[in-house]
ZAFIFI-899441 format. One record per residue (C-alpha): x, y, z. Coordinates in steps of 0.05 Angstrom, whole numbers, plus 5000, padded with zeros to 4 digits. Layout:
N
XYZ ...
//
This chain:
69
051082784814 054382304865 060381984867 060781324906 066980924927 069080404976 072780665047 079480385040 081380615102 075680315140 076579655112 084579755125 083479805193 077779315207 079178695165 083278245212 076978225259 074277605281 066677865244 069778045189 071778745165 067179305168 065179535101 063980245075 062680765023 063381435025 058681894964 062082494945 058283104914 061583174840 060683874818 057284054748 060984334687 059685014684 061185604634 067885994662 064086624686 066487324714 065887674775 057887854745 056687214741 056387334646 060186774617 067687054587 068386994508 073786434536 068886054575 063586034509 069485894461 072285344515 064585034524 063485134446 069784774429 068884154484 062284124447 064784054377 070283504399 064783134430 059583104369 066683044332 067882424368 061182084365 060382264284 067281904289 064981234318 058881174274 063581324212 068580754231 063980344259 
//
């Protein structure tokens, strides 16, 4: 997945030109979410619990919205 956002820094530097500033972006890689693994490369009883639990706040959260909602 890709991140995109505007160059600042470009922009900074370029926008009291008499063309107007120079406009950019920059896409940066975002890494996926991953189980915590060992040296192996088998998942730790940490990393399961840790993905298992970010799992169960996540349906907790969406059984939550169509509750209130």
């Amino acid at each position: 997945m890709r991140y995109v956002k505007f160059d600042q820094t470009t922009y900074n530097q370029t926008k009291d030109l008499p063309g107007g500033p120079v406009l950019g972006v920059v896409e940066e890689q975002i890494h996926d979410i991953d189980i915590f693994c060992d040296k192996n490369g088998k998942p730790t009883r940490g990393g399961m619990i840790g993905y298992a639990l970010a799992y169960l706040l996540m349906a907790g959260f969406i059984a939550s919205l169509f509750f209130f909602l």
